[in-house]
One Martini backbone bead per residue (centre of mass of N, CA, C, O) as a GRO file, in nm:
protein
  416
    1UNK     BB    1   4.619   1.165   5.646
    2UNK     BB    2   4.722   1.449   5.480
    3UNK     BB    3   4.615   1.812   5.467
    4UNK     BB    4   4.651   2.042   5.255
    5UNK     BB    5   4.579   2.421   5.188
    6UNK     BB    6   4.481   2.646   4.926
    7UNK     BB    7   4.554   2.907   4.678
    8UNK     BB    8   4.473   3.039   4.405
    9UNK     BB    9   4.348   3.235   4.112
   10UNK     BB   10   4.022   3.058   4.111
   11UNK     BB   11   4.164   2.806   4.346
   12UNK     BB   12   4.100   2.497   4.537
   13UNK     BB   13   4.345   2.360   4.716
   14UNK     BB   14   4.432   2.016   4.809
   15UNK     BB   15   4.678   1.841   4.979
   16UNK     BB   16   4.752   1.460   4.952
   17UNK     BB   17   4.902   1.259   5.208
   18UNK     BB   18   4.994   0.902   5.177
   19UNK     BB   19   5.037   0.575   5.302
   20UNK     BB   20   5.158   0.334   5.070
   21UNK     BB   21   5.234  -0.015   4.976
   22UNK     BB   22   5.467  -0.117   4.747
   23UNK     BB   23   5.349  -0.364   4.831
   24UNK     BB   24   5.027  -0.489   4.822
   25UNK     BB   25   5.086  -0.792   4.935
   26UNK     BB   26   5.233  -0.619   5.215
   27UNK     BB   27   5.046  -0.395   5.381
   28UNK     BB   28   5.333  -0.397   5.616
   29UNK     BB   29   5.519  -0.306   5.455
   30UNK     BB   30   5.666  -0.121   5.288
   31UNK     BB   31   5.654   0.234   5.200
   32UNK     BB   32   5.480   0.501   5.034
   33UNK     BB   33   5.455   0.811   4.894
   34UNK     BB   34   5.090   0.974   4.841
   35UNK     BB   35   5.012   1.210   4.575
   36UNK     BB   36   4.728   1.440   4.606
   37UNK     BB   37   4.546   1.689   4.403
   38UNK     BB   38   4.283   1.928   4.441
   39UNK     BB   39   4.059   2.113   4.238
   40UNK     BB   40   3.861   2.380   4.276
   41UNK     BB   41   3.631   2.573   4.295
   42UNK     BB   42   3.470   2.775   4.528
   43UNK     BB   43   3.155   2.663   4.392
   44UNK     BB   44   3.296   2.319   4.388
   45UNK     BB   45   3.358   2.122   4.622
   46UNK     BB   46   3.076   1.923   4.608
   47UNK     BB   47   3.180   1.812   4.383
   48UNK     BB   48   3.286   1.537   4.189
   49UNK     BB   49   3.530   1.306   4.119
   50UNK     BB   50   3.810   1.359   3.934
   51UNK     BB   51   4.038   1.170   3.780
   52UNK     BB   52   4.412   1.212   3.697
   53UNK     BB   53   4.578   1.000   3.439
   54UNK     BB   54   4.862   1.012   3.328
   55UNK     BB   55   5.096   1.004   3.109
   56UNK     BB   56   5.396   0.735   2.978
   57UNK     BB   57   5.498   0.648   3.202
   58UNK     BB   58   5.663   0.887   3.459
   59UNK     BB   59   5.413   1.107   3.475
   60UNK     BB   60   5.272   1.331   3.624
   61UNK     BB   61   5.093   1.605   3.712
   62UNK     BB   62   4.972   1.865   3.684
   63UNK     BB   63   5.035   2.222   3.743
   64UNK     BB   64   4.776   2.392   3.851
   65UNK     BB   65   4.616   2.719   3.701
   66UNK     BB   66   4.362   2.960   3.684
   67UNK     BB   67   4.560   3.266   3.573
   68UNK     BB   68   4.581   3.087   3.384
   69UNK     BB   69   4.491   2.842   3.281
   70UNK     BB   70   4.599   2.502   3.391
   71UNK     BB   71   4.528   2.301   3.201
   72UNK     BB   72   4.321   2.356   2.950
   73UNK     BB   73   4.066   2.133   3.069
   74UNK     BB   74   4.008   2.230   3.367
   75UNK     BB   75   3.725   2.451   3.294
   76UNK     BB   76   3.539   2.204   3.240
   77UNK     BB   77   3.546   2.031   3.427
   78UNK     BB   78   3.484   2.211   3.685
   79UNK     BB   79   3.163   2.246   3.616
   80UNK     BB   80   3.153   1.912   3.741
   81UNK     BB   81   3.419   1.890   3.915
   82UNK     BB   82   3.649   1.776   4.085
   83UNK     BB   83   3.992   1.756   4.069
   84UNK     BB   84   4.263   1.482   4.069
   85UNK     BB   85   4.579   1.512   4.113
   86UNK     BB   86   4.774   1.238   4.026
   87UNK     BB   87   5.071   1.113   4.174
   88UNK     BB   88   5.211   0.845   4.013
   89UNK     BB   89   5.398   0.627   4.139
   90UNK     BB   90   5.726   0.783   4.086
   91UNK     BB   91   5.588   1.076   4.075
   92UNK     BB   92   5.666   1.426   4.198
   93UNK     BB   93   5.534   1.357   4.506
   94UNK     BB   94   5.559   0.999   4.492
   95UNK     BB   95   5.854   0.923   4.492
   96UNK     BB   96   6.073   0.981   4.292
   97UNK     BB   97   6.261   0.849   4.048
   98UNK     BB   98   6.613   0.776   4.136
   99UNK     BB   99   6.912   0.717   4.207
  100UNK     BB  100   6.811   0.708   4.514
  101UNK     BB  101   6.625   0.493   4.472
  102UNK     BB  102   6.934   0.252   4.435
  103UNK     BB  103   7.073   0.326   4.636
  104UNK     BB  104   7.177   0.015   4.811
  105UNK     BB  105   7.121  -0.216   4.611
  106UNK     BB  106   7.078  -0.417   4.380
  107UNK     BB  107   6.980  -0.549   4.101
  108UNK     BB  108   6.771  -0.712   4.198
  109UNK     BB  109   6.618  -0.541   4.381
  110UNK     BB  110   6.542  -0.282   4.191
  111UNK     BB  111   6.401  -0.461   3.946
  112UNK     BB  112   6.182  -0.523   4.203
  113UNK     BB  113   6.068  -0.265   4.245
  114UNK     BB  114   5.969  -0.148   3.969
  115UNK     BB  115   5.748  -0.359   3.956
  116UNK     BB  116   5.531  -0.177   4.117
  117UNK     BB  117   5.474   0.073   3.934
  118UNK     BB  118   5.223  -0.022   3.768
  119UNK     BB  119   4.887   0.001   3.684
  120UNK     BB  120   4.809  -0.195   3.926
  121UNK     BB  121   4.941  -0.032   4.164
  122UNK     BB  122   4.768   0.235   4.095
  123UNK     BB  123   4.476   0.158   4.109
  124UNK     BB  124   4.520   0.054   4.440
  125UNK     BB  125   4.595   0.369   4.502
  126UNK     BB  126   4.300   0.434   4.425
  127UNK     BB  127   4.145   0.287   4.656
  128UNK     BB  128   4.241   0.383   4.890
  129UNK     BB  129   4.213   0.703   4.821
  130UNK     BB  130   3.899   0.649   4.809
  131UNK     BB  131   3.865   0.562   5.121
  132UNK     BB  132   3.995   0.757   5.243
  133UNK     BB  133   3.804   1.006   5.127
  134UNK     BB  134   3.489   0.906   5.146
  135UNK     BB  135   3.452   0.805   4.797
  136UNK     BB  136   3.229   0.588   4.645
  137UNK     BB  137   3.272   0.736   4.372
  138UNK     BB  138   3.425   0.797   4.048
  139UNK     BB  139   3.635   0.927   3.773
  140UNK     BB  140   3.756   0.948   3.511
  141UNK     BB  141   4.110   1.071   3.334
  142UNK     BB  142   4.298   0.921   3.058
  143UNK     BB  143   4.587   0.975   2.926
  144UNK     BB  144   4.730   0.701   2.722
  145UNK     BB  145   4.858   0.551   3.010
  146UNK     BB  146   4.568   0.630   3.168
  147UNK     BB  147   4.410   0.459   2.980
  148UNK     BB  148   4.543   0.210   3.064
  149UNK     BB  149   4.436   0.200   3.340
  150UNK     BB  150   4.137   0.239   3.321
  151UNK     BB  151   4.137  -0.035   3.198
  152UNK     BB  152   4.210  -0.190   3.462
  153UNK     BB  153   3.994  -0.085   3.641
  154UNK     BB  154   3.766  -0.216   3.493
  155UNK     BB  155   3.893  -0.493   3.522
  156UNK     BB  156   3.909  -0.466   3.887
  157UNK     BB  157   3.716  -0.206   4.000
  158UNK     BB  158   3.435  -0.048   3.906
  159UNK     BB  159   3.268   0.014   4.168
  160UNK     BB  160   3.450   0.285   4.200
  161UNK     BB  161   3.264   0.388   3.913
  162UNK     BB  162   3.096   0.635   3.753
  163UNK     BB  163   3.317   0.737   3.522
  164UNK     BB  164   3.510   0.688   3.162
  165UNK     BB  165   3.784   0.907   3.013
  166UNK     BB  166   3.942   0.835   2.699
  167UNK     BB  167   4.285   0.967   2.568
  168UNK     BB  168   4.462   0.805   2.359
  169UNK     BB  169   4.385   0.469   2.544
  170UNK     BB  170   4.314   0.201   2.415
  171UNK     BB  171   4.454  -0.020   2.434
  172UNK     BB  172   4.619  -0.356   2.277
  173UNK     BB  173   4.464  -0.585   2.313
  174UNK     BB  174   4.609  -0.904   2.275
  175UNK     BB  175   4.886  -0.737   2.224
  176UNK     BB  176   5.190  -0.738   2.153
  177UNK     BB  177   5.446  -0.540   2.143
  178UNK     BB  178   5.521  -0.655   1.857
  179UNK     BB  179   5.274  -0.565   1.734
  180UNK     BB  180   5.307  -0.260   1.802
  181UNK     BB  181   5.582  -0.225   1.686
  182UNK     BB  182   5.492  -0.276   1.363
  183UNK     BB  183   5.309  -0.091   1.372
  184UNK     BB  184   5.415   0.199   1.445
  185UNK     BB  185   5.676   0.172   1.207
  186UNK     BB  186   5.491   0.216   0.979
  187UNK     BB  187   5.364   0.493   1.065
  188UNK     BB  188   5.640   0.610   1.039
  189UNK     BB  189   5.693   0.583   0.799
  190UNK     BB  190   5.446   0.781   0.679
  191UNK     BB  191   5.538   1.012   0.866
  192UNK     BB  192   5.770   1.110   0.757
  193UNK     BB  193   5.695   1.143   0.477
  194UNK     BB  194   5.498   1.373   0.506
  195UNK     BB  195   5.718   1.553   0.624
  196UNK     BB  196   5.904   1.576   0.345
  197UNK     BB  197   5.670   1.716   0.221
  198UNK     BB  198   5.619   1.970   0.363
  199UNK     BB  199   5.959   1.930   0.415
  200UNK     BB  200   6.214   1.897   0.173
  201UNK     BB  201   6.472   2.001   0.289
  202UNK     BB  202   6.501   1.827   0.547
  203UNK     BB  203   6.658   1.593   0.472
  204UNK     BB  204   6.897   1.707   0.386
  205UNK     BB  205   6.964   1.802   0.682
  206UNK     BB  206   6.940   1.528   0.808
  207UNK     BB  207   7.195   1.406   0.659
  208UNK     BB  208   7.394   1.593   0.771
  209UNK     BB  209   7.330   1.546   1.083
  210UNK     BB  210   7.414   1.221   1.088
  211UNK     BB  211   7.698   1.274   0.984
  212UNK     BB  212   7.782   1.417   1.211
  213UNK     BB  213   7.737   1.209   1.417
  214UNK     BB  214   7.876   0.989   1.323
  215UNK     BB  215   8.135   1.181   1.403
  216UNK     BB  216   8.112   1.312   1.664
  217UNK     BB  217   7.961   1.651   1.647
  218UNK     BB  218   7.742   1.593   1.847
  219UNK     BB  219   7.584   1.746   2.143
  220UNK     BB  220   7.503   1.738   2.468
  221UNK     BB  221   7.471   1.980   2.730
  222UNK     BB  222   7.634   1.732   2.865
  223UNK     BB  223   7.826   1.550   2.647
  224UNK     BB  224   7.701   1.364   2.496
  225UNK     BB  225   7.714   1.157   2.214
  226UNK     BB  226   7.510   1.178   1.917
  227UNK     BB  227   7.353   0.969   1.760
  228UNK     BB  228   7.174   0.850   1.466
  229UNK     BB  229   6.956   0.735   1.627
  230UNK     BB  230   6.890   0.914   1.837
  231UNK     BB  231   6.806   1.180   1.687
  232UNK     BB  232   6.552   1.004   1.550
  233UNK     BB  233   6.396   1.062   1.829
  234UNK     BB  234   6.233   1.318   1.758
  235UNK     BB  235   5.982   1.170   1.591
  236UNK     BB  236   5.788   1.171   1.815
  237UNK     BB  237   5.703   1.475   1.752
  238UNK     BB  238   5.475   1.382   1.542
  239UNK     BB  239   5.249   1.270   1.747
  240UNK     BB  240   5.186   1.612   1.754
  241UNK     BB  241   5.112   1.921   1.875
  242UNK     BB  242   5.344   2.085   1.720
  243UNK     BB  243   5.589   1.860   1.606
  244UNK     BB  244   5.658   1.936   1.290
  245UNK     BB  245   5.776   2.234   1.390
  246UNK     BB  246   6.000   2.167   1.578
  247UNK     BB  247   6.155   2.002   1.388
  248UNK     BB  248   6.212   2.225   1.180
  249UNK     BB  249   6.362   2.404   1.362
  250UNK     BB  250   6.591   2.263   1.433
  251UNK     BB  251   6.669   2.165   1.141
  252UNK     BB  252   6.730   2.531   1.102
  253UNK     BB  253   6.978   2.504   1.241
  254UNK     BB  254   7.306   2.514   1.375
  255UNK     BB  255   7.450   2.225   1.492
  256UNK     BB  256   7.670   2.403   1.672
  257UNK     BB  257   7.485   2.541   1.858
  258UNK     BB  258   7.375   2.591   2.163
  259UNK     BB  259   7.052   2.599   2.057
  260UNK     BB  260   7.038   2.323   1.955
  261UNK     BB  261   7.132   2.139   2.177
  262UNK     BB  262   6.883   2.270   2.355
  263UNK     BB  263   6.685   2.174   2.156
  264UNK     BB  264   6.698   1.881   2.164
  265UNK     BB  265   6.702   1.754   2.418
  266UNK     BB  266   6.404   1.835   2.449
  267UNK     BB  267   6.301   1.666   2.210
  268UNK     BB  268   6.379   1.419   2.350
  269UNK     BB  269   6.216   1.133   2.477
  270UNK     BB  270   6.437   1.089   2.721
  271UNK     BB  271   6.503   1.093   3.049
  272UNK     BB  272   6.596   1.159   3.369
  273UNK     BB  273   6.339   1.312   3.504
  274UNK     BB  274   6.177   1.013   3.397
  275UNK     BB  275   6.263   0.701   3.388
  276UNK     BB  276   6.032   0.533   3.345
  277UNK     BB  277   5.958   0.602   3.058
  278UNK     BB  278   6.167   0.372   3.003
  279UNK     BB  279   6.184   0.120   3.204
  280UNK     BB  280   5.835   0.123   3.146
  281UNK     BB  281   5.720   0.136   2.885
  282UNK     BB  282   5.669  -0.124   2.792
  283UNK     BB  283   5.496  -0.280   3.017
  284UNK     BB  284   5.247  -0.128   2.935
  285UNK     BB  285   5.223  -0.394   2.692
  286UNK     BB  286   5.226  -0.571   2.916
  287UNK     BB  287   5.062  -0.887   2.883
  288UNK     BB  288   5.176  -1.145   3.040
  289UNK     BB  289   5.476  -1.080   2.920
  290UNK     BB  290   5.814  -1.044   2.804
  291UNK     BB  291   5.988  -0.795   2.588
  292UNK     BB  292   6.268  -0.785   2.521
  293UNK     BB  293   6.311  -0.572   2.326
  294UNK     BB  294   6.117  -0.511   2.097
  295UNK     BB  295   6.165  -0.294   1.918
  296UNK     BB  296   6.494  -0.383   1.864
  297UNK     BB  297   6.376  -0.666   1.710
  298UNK     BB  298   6.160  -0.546   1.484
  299UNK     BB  299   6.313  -0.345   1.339
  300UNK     BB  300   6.322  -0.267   1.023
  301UNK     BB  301   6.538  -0.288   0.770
  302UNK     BB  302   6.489   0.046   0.659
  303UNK     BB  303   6.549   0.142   0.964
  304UNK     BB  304   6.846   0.087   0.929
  305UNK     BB  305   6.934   0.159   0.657
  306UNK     BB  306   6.755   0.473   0.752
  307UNK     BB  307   6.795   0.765   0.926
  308UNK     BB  308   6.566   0.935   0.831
  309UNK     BB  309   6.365   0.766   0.999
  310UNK     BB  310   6.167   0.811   1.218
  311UNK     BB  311   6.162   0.762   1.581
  312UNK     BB  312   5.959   0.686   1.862
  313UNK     BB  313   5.819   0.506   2.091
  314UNK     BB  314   6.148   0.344   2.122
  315UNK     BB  315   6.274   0.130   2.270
  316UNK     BB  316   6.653   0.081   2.398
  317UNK     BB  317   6.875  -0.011   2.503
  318UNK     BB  318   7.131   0.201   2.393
  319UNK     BB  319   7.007   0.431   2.583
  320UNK     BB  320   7.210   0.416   2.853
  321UNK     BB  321   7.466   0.429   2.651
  322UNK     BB  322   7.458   0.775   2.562
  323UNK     BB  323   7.306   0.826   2.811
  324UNK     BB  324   7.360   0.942   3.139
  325UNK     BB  325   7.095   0.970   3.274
  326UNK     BB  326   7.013   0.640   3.187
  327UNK     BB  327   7.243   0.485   3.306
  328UNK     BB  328   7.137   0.417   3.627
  329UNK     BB  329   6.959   0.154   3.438
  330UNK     BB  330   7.049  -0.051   3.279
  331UNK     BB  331   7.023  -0.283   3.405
  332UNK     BB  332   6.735  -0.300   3.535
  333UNK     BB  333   6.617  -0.254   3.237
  334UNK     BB  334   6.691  -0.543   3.145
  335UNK     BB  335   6.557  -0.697   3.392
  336UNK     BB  336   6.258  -0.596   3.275
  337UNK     BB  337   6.250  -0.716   3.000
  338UNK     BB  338   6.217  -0.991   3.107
  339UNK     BB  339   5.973  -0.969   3.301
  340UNK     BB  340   5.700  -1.107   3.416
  341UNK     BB  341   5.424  -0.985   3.336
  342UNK     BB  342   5.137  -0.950   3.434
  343UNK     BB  343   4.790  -0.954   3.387
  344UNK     BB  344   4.596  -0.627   3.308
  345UNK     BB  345   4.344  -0.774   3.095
  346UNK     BB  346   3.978  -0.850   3.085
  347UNK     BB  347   3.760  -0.909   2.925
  348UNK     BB  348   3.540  -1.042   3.101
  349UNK     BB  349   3.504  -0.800   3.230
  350UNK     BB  350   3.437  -0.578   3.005
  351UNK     BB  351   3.155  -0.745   2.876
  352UNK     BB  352   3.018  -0.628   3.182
  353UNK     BB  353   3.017  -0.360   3.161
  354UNK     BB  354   2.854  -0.050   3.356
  355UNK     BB  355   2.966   0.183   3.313
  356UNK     BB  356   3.078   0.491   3.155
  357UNK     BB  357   3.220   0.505   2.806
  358UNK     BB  358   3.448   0.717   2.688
  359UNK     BB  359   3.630   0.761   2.369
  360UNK     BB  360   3.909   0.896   2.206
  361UNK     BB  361   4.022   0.809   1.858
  362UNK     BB  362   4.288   0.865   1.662
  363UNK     BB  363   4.359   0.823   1.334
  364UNK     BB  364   4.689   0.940   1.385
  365UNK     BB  365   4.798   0.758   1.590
  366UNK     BB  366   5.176   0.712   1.670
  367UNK     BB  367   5.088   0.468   1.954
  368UNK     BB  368   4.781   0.434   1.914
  369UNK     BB  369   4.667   0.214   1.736
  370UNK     BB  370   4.346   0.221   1.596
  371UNK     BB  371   4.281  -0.096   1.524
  372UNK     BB  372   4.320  -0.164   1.792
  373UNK     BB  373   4.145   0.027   1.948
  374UNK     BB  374   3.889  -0.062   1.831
  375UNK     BB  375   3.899  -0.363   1.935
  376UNK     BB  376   3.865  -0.264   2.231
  377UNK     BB  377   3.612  -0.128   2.228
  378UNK     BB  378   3.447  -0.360   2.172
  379UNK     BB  379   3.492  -0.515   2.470
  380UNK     BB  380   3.350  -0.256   2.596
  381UNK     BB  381   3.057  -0.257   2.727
  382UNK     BB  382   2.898   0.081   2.599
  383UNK     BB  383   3.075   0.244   2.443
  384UNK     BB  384   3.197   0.552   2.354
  385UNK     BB  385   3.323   0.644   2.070
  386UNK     BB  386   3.561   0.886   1.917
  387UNK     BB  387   3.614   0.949   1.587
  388UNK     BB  388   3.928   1.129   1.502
  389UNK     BB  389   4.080   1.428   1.278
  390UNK     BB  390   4.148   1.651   1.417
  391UNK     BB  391   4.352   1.503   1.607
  392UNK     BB  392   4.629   1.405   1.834
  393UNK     BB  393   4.766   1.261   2.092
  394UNK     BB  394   4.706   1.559   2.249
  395UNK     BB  395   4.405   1.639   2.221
  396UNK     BB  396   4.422   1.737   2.543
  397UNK     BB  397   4.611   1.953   2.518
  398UNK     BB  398   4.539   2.136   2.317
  399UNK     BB  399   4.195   2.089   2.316
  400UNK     BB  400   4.074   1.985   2.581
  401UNK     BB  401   3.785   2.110   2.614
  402UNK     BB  402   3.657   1.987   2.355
  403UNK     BB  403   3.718   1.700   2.414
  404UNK     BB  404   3.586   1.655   2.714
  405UNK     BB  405   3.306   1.765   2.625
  406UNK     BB  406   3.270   1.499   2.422
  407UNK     BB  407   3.259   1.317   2.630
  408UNK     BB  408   3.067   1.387   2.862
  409UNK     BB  409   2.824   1.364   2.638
  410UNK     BB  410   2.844   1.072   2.567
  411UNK     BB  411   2.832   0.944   2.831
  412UNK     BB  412   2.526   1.122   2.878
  413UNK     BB  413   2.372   1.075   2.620
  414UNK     BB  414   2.364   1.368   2.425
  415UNK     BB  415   2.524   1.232   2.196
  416UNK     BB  416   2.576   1.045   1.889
   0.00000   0.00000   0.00000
């Protein structure tokens, strides 16, 4: 492992690189690096380590801050641990998947790399360097599919564990995909409505935006042209804080301005800086069976009919096909679609969990439905779930410290 320091304004950095092996299974075969920061106050070095799992799959952690802080909850945690924020193999500086990591494979080769890349063997990669840095026990801090991965880790390695907070990320344990976004469907259907109350004239905008996409006079500031699908992936943001003030101000603009342009993109759910998040998204919630584009064979004839209804995290094959971006994954992202995935979660091994397991659990979030959050968290012996409407899906970003102190009180059996 090599490791070196830094300084920020605040905060004492040590970048961690090692090399872990691509196949768990062949730990003498390909190599990949992983890559994680730890991050303490100057008089916080010898706190224990909170582990930070990034929502996703896909995504980084955070580049952290001192002043301002940065993310929210950095100076909460901070109170109590260090944190380590890993970059999960394949985001960050873990080796980020790019077209570059695809040149010179097959398509069959590329598609078998790829499945190495979910929750089981970022698990496998945090056991590792909890091994490497001489670590006895750590906690957990999971973020919706950190919270998801966190799941995974109670599943198989608890022993590593001194306690587990998870945000916005209870897995629906026992569902298949098809049953999660047959319920996020519903969500966004009622999520819509919601949003056209709130603002009435955004339909009629709604609705000249989609004839312009339909006409091809949309365009990303890449010359993509934008259909009718894609632009109401915009959606997304309905399940987020500030999320459905950003899509008020975008369908308030011109949309042939080229403010319009960049500033749709951004609000784009998918795209080439992050592909895993595109081609493994579903995978995240396949325990045991391949999804098949789960999505796009569910999605309700209304959704088809109605295209003023926003959809929000739902993979469909045909965006590799619109995005340029996205475009050097579509055969992969099919190949991965069939993938048996392996089983990632064992409810009779959460039933004897021994861990402290904290978890806020968001009456409306768009991603991770309730009624199934409640589910997992029955199945985890000792949880202390925090049932809340005050946030939505990103409430560790938005409100992060109050987020995370009631998780951490909660966990020490402080509150109730």
């Amino acid at each position: 492992m090599k490791s070196v320091e830094t300084r920020v304004p605040g905060l004492v950095l040590v970048d961690h690189e090692m090399q872990v092996p691509l196949r768990h299974a062949d730990p003498d075969g390909e190599q990949i690096t992983l890559f994680a920061r730890e991050v303490a106050r100057h008089d916080g070095r010898d706190l224990p380590f909170l582990v930070f799992l990034q929502g996703g799959p896909g995504n980084e952690a955070p580049r952290p801050t001192g002043d301002p802080a940065s993310p929210s909850w950095l100076p909460r945690a901070l109170q109590d641990f260090r944190v380590l924020m890993l970059d999960q193999r394949g985001t960050g500086q873990s080796m980020p998947i790019g077209p570059h990591t695809l040149e010179g494979r097959s398509v069959e080769d590329a598609t078998e790399y790829l499945t190495h890349f979910r929750a089981d063997a970022i698990v496998k990669d945090c056991e590792l360097l909890r091994e490497a840095l001489g670590v006895e026990k750590w906690s957990l801090l999971g973020q919706s599919f950190g919270g998801f991965t966190s799941i995974h880790y109670l599943s198989v390695a608890p022993e590593g564990l001194a306690s587990a907070y998870i945000t916005g990320g209870l897995t629906p344990v026992g569902h298949t995909a098809d049953d999660i976004y047959r319920t996020t469907f519903d969500i966004m259907r009622e999520r819509s409505a919601r949003y056209y109350d709130r603002f009435p004239a955004d339909r009629e905008r709604m609705r000249r935006i989609i004839d312009l996409c339909a006409a091809g006079e949309i365009h990303t500031p890449a010359g993509d042209r934008v259909t009718p699908e894609w632009f109401r992936t915009i959606g997304l943001r309905l399940g987020a804080l500030p999320g459905a003030e950003d899509v008020h101000y975008l369908l308030q603009r011109d949309p042939r301005s080229s403010q319009f342009r960049h500033d749709l993109r951004a609000l784009l759910p998918f795209s080439g800086r992050n592909p895993l998040y595109y081609v493994l998204h579903e995978s995240s919630m396949a325990d045991g069976v391949a999804t098949q584009w789960a999505a796009h064979r569910v999605q309700p004839d209304d959704f088809t009919d109605d295209l003023t209804l926003f959809t929000a995290e739902h993979v469909y094959p045909w965006m590799a096909e619109v995005d340029s971006e996205l475009a050097p994954y579509a055969e992969v992202a099919a190949g991965l679609a069939e993938h048996p995935w392996p089983q990632l979660y064992f409810p009779e091994r959460l039933a004897q969990n021994t861990v402290p397991v904290a978890a806020s659990v968001y009456t409306t979030d768009a991603y991770v439905p309730l009624e199934m959050s409640l589910e997992t968290a029955a199945m985890i012996q000792g949880i202390r779930p925090w049932i809340t409407s005050e946030f939505e899906h990103n409430g560790l970003r938005s409100h992060g410290g109050k987020v995370l102190d009631r998780l951490i009180a909660l966990a020490d059996d402080e509150v109730a």
